[in-house]
Each structure stands twice: as C-alpha cells, then as structure tokens.
mmCIF file of the N, C-alpha and C atoms, coordinates in Angstrom:
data_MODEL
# 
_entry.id   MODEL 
# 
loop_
_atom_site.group_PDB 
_atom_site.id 
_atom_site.type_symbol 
_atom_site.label_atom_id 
_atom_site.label_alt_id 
_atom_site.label_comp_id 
_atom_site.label_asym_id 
_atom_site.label_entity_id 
_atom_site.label_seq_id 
_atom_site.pdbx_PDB_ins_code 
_atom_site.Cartn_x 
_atom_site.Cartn_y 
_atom_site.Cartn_z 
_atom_site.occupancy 
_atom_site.B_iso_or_equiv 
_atom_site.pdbx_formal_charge 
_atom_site.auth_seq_id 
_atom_site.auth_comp_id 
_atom_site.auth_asym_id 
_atom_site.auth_atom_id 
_atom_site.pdbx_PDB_model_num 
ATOM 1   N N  . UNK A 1 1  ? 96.826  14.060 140.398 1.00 0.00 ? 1  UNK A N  1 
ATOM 2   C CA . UNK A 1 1  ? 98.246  14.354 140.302 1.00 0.00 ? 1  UNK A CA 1 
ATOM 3   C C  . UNK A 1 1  ? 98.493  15.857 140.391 1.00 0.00 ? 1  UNK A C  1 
ATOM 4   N N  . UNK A 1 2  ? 97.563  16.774 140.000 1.00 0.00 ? 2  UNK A N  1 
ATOM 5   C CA . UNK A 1 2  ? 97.632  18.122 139.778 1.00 0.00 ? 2  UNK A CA 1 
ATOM 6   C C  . UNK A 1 2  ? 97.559  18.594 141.271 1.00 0.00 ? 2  UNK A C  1 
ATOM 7   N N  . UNK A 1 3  ? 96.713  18.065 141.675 1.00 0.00 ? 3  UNK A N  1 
ATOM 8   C CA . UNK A 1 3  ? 96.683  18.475 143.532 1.00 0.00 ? 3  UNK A CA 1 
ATOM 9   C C  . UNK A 1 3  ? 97.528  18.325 144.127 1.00 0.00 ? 3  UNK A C  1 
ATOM 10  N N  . UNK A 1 4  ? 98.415  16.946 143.968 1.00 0.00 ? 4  UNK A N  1 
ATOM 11  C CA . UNK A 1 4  ? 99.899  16.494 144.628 1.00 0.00 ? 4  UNK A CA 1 
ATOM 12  C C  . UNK A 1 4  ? 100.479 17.326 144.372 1.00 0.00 ? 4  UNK A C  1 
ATOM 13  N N  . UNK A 1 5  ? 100.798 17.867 143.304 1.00 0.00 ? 5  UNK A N  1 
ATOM 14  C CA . UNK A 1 5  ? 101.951 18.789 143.087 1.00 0.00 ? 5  UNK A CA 1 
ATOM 15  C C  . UNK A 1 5  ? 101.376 20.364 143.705 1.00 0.00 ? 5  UNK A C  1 
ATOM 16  N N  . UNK A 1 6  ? 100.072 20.668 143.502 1.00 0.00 ? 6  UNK A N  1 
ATOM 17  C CA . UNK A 1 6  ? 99.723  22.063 144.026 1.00 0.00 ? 6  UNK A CA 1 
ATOM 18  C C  . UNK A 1 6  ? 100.077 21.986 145.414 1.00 0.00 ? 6  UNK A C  1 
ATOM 19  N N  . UNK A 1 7  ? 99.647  20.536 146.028 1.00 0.00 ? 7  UNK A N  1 
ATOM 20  C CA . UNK A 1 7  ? 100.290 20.746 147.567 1.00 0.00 ? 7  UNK A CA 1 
ATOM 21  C C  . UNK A 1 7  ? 101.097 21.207 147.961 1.00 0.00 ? 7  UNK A C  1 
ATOM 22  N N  . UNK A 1 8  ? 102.340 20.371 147.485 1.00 0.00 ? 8  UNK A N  1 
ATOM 23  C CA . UNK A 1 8  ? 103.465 20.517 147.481 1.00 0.00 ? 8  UNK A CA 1 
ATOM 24  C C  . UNK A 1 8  ? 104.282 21.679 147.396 1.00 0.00 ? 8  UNK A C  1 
ATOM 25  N N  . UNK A 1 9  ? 103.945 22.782 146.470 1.00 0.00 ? 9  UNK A N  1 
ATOM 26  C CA . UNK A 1 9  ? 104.007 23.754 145.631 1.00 0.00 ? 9  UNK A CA 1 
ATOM 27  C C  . UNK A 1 9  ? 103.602 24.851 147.023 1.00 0.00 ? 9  UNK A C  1 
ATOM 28  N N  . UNK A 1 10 ? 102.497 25.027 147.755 1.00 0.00 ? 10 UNK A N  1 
ATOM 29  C CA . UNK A 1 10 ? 101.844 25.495 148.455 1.00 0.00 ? 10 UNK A CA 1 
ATOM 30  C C  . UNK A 1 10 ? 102.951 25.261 150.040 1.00 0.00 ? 10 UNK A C  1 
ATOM 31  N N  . UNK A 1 11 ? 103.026 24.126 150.286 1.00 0.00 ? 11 UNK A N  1 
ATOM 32  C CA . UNK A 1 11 ? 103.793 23.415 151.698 1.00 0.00 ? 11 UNK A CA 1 
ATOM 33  C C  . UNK A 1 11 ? 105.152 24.188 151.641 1.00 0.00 ? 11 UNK A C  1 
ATOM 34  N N  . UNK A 1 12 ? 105.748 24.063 150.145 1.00 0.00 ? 12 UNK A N  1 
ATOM 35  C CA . UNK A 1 12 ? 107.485 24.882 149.950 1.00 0.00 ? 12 UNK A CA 1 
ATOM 36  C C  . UNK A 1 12 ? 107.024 26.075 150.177 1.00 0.00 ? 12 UNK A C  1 
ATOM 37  N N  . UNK A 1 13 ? 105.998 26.891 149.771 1.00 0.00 ? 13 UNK A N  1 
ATOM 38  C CA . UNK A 1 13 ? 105.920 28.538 149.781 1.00 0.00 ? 13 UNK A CA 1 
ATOM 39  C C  . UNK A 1 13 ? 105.975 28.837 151.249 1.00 0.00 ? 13 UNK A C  1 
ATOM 40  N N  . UNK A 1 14 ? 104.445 27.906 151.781 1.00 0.00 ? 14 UNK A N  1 
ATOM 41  C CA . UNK A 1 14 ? 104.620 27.896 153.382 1.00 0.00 ? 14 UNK A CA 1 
ATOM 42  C C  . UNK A 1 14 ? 105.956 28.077 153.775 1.00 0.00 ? 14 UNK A C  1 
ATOM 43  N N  . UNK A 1 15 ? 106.487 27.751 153.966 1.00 0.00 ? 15 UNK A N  1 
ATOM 44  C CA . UNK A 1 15 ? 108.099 26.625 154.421 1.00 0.00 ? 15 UNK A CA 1 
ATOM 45  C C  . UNK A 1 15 ? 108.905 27.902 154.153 1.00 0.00 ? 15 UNK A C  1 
ATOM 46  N N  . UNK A 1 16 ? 109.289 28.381 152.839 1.00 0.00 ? 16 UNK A N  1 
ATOM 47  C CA . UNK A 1 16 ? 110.233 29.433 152.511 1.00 0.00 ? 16 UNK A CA 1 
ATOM 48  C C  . UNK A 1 16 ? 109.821 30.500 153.108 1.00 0.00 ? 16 UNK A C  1 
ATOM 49  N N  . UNK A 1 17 ? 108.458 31.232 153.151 1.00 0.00 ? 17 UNK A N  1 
ATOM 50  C CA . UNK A 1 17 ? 108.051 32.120 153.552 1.00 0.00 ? 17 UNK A CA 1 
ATOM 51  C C  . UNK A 1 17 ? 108.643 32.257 155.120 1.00 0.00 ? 17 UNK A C  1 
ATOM 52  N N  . UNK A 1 18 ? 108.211 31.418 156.171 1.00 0.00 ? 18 UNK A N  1 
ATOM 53  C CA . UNK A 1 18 ? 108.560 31.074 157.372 1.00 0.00 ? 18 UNK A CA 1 
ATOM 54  C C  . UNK A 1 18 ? 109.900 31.690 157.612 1.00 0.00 ? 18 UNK A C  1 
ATOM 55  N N  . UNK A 1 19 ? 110.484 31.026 156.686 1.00 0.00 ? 19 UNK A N  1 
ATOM 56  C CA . UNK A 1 19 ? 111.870 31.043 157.361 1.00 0.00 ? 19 UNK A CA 1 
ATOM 57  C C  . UNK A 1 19 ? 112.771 32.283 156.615 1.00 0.00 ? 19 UNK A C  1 
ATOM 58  N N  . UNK A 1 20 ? 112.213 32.857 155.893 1.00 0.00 ? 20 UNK A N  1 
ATOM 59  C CA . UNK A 1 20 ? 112.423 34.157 155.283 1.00 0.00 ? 20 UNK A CA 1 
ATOM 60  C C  . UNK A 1 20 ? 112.173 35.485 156.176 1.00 0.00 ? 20 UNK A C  1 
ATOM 61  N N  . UNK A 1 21 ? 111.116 35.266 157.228 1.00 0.00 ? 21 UNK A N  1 
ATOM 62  C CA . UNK A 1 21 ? 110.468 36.056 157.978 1.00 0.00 ? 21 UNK A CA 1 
ATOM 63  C C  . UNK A 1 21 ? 111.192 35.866 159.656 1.00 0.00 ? 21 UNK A C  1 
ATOM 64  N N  . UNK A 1 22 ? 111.750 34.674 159.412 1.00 0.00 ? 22 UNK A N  1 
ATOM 65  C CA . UNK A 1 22 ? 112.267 34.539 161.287 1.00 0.00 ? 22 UNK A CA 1 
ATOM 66  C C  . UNK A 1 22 ? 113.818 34.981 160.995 1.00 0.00 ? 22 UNK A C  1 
ATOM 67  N N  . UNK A 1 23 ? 114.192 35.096 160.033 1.00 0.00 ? 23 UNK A N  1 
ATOM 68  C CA . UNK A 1 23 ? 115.388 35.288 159.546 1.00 0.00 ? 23 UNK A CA 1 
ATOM 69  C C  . UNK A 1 23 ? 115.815 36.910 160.092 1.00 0.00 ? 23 UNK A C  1 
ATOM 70  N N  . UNK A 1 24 ? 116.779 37.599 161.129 1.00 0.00 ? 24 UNK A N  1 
ATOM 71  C CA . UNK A 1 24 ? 116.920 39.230 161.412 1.00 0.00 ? 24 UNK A CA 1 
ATOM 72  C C  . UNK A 1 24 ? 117.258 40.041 159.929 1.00 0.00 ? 24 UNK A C  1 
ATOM 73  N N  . UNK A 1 25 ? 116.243 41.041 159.821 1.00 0.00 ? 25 UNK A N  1 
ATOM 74  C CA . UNK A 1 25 ? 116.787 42.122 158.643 1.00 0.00 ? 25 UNK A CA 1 
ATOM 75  C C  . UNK A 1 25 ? 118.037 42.776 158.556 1.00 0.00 ? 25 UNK A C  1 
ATOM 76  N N  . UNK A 1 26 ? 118.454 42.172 157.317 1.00 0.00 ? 26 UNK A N  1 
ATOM 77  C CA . UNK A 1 26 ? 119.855 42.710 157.138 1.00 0.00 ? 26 UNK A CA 1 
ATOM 78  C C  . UNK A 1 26 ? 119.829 44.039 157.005 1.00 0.00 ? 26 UNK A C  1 
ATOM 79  N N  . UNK A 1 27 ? 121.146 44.245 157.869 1.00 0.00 ? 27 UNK A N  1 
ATOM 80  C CA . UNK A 1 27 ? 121.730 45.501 157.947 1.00 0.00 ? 27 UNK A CA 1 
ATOM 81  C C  . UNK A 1 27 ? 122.289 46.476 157.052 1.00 0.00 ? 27 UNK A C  1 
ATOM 82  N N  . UNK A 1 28 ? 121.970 47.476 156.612 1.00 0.00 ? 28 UNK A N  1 
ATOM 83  C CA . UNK A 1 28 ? 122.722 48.477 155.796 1.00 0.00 ? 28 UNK A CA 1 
ATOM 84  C C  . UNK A 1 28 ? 123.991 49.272 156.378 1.00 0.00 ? 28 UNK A C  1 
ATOM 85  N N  . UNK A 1 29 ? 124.967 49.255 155.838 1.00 0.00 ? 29 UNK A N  1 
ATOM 86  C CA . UNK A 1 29 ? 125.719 50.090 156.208 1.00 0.00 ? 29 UNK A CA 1 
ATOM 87  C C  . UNK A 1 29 ? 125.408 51.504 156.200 1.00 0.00 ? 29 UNK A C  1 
ATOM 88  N N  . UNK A 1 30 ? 125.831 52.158 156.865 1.00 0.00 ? 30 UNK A N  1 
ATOM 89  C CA . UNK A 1 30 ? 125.291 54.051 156.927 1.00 0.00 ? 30 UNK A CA 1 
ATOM 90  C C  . UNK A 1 30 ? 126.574 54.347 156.069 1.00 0.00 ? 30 UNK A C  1 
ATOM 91  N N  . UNK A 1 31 ? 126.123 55.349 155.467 1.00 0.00 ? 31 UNK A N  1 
ATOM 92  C CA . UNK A 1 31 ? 127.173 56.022 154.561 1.00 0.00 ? 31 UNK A CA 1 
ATOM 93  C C  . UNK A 1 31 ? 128.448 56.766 155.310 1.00 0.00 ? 31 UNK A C  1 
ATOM 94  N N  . UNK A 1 32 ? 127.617 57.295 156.294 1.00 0.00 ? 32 UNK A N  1 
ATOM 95  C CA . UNK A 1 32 ? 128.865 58.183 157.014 1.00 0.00 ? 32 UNK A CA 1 
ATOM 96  C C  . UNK A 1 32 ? 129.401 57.116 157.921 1.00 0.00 ? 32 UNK A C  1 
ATOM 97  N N  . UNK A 1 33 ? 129.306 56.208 157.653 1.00 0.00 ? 33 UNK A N  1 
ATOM 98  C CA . UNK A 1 33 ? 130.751 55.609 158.502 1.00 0.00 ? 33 UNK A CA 1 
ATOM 99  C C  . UNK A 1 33 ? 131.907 54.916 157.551 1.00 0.00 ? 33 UNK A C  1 
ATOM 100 N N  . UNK A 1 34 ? 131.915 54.913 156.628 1.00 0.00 ? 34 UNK A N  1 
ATOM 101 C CA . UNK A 1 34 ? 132.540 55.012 155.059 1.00 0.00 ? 34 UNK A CA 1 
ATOM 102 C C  . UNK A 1 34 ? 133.950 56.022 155.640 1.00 0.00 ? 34 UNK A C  1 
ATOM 103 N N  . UNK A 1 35 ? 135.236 55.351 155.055 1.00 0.00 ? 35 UNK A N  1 
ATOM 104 C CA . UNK A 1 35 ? 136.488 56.349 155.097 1.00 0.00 ? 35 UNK A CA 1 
ATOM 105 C C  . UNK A 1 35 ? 137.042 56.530 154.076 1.00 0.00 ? 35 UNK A C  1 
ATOM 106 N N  . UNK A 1 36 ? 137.650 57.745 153.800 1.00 0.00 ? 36 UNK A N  1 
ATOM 107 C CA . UNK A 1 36 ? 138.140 58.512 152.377 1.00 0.00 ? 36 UNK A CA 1 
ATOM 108 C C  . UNK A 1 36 ? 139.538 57.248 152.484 1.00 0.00 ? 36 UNK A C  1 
ATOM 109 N N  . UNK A 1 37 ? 139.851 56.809 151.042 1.00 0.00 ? 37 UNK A N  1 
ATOM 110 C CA . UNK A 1 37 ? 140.673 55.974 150.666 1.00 0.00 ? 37 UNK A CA 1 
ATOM 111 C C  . UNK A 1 37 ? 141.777 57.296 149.707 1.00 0.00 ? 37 UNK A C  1 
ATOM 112 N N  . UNK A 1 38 ? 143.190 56.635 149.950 1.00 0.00 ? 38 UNK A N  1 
ATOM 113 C CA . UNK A 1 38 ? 144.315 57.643 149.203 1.00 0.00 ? 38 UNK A CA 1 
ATOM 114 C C  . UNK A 1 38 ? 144.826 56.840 148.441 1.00 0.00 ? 38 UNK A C  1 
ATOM 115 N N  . UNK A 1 39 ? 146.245 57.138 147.524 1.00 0.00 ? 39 UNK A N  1 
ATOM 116 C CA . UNK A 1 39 ? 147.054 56.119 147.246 1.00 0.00 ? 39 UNK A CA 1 
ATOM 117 C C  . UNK A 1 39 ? 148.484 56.261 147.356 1.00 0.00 ? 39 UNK A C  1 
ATOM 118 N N  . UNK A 1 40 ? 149.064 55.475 147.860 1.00 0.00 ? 40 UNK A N  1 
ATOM 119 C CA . UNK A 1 40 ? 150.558 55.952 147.927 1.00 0.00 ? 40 UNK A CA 1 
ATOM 120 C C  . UNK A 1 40 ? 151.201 56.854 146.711 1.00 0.00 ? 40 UNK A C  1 
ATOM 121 N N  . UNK A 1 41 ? 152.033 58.260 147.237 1.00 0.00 ? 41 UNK A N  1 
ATOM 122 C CA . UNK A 1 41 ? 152.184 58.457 146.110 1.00 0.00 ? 41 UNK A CA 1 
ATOM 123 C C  . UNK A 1 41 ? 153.790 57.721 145.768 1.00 0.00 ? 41 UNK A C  1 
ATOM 124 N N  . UNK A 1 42 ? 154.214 57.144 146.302 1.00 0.00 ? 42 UNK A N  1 
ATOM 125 C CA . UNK A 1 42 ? 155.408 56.214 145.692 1.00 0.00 ? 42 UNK A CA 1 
ATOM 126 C C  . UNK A 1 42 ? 155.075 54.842 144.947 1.00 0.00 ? 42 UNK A C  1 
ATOM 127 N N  . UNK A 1 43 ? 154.196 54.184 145.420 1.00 0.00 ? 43 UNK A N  1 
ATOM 128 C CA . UNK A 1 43 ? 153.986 52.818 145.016 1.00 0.00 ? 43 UNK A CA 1 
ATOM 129 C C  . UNK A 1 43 ? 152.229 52.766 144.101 1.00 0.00 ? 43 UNK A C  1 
ATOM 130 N N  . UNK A 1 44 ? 151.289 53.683 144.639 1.00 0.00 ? 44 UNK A N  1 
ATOM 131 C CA . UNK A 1 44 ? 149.551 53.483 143.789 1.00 0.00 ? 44 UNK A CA 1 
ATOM 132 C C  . UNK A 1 44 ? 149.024 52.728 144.953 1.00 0.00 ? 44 UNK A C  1 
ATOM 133 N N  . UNK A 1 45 ? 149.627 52.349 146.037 1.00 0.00 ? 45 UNK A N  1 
ATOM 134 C CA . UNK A 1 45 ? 148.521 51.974 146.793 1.00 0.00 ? 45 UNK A CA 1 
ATOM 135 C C  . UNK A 1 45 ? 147.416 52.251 147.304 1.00 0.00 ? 45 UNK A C  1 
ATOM 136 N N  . UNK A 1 46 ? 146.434 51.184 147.027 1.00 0.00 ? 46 UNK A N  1 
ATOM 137 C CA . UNK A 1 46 ? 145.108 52.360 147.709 1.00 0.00 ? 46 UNK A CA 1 
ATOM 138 C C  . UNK A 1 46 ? 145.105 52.066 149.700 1.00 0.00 ? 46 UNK A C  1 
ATOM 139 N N  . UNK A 1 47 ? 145.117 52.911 149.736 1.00 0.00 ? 47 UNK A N  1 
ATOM 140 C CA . UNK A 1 47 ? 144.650 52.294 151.412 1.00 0.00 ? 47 UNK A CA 1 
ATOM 141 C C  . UNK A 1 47 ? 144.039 53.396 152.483 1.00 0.00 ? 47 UNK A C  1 
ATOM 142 N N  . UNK A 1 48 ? 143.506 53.529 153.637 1.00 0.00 ? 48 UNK A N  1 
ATOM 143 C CA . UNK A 1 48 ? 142.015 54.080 153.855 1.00 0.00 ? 48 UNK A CA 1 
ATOM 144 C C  . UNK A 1 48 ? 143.390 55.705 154.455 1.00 0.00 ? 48 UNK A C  1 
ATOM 145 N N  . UNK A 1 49 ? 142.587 56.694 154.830 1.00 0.00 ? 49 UNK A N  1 
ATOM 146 C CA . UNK A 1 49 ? 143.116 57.754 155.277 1.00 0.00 ? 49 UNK A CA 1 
ATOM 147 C C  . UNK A 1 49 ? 143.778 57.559 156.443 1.00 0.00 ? 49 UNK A C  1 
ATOM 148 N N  . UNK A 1 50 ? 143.412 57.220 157.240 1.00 0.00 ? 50 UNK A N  1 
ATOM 149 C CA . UNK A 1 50 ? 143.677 57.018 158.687 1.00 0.00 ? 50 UNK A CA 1 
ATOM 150 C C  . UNK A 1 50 ? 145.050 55.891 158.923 1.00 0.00 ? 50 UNK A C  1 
ATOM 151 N N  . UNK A 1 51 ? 144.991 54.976 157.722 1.00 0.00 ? 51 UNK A N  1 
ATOM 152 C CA . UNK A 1 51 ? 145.926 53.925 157.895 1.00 0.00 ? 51 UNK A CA 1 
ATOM 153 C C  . UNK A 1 51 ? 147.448 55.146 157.081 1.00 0.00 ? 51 UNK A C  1 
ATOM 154 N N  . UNK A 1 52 ? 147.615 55.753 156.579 1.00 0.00 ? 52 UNK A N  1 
ATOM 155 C CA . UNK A 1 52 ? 148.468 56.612 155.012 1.00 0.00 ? 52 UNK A CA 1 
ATOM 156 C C  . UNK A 1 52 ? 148.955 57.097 156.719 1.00 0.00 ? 52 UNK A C  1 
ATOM 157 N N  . UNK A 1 53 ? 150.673 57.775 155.970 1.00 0.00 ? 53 UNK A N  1 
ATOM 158 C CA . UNK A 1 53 ? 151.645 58.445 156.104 1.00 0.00 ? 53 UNK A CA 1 
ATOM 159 C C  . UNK A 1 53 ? 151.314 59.760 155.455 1.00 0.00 ? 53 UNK A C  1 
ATOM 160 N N  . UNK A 1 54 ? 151.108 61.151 155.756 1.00 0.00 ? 54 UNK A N  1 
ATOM 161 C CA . UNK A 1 54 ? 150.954 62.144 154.978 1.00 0.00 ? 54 UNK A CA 1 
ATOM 162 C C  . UNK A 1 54 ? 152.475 62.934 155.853 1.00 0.00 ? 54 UNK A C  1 
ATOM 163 N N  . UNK A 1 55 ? 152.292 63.369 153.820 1.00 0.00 ? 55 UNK A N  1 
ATOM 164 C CA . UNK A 1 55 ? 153.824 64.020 154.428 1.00 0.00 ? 55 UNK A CA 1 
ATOM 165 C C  . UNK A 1 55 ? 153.394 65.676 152.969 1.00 0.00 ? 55 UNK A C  1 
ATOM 166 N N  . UNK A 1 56 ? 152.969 66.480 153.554 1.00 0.00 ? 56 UNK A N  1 
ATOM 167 C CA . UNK A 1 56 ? 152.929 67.792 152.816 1.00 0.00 ? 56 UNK A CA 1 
ATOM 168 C C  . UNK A 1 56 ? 151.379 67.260 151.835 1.00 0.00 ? 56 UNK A C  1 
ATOM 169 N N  . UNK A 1 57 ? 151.683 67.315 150.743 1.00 0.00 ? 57 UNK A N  1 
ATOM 170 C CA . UNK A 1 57 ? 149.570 67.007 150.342 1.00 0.00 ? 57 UNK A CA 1 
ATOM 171 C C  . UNK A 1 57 ? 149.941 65.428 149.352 1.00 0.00 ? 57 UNK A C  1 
ATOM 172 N N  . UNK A 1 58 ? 151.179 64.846 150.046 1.00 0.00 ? 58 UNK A N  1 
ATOM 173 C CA . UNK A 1 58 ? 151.104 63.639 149.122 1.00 0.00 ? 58 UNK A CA 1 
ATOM 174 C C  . UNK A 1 58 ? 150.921 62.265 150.334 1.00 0.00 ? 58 UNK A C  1 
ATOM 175 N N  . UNK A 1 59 ? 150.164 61.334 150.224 1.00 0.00 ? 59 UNK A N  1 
ATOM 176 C CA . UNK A 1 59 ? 150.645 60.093 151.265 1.00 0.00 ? 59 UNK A CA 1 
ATOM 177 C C  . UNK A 1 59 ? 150.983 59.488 150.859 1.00 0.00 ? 59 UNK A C  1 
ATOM 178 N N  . UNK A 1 60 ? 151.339 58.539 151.860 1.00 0.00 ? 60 UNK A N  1 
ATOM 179 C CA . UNK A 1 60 ? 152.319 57.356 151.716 1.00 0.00 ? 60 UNK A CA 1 
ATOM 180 C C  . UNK A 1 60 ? 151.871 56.212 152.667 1.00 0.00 ? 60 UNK A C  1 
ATOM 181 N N  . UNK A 1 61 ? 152.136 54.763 151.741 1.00 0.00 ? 61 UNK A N  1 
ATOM 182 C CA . UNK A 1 61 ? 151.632 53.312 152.373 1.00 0.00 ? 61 UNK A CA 1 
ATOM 183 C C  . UNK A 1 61 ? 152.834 53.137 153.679 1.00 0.00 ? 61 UNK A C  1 
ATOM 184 N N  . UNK A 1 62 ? 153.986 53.471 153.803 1.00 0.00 ? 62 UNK A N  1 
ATOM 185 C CA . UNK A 1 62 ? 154.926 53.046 154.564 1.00 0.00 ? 62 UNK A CA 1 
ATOM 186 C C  . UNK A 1 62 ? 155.894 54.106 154.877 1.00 0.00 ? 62 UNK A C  1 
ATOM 187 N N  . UNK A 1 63 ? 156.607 54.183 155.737 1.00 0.00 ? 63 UNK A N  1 
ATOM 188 C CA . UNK A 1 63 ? 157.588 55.143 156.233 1.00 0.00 ? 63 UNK A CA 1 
ATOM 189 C C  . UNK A 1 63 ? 158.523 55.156 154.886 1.00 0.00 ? 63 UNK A C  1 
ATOM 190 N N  . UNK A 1 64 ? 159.282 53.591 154.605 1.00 0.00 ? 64 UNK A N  1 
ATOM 191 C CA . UNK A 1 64 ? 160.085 53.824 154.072 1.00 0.00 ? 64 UNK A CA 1 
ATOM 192 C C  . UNK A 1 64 ? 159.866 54.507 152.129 1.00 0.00 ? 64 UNK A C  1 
ATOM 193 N N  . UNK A 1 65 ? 158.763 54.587 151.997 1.00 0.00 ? 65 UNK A N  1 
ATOM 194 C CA . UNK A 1 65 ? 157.977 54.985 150.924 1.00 0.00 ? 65 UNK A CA 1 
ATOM 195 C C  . UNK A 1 65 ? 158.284 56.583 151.235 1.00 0.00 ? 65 UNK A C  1 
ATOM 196 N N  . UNK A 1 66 ? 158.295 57.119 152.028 1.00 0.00 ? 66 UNK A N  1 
ATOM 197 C CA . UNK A 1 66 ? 158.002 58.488 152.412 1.00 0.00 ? 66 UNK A CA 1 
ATOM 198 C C  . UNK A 1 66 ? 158.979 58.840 152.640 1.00 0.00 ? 66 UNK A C  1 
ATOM 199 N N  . UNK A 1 67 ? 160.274 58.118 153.068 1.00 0.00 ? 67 UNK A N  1 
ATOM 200 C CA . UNK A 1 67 ? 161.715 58.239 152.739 1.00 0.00 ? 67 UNK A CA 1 
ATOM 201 C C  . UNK A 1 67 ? 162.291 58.479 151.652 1.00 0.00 ? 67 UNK A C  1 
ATOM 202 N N  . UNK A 1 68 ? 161.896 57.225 150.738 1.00 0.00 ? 68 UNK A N  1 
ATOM 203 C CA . UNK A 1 68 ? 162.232 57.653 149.269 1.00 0.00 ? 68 UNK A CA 1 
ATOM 204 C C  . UNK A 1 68 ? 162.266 58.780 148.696 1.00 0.00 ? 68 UNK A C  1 
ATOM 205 N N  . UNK A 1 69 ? 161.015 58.718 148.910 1.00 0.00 ? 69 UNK A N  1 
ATOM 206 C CA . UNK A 1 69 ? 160.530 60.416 147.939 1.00 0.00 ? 69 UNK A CA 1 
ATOM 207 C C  . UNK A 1 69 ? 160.846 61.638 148.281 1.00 0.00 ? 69 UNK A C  1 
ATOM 208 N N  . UNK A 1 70 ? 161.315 61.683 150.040 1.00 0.00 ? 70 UNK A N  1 
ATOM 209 C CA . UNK A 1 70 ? 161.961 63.109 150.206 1.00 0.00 ? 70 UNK A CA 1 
ATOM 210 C C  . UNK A 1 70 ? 163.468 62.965 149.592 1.00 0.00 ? 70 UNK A C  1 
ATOM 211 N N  . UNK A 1 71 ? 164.112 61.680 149.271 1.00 0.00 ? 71 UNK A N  1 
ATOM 212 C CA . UNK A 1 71 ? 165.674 61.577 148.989 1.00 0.00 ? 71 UNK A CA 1 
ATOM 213 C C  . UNK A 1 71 ? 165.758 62.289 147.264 1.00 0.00 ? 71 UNK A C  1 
ATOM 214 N N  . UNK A 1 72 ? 164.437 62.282 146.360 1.00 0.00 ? 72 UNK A N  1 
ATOM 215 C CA . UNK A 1 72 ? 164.242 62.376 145.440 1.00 0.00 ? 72 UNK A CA 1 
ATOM 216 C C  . UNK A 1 72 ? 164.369 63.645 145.172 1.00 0.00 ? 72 UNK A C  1 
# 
C-alpha cells in the first residue's frame, strides 16, 4: 500500500513539474514604464498624469472641474 501511494505521489510531481516548465515565464513589469498618478484638485481623484487637466501646479479630472475652481 505504501508503494501505491509513493507511486502516485511520484507520477503527480512528474505531472506538475511538466507542466510548470512548458508553461512561458511570467513577465515582470519594468519600472520605468510606470506613470506618475495626481489627484483632482476639485474632487481627490486619483488618475494617471497624462489622462489630468493641469491648469497652473494644480490638476484636474475634467474640464468642468477646472472651471469651477477658476470661478472660485
């Protein structure tokens, strides 16, 4: 009975190993392709640099956000 199960035991390692190894190495992201995140300064939104409204050293999620705050 001890052998049945060592088989067995042995056949799954086989088996997992296999398919652990044909499997492509996951990818790391590179750091420098990472983008600086802001937050609205009307609402706290976070959202990436490139997507923001900058208007003088404050951004903004939306035009009409950036409206507001000059009426202010």
């Amino acid at each position: 009975m001890a052998r049945l199960i060592f088989l067995v035991l042995a056949i799954a390692l086989v088996y997992w190993l296999l398919r652990r190894f044909r499997q492509p190495p996951t990818e790391y992201r590179d750091v420098s392709q990472t983008e600086d995140m802001v937050s609205c300064a009307r609402c706290g939104l976070n959202l990436p640099k490139s997507e923001a409204i900058a208007s003088g050293a404050d951004y903004y999620c939306c035009e009409a956000h950036r409206r507001e705050s000059d009426k202010e």
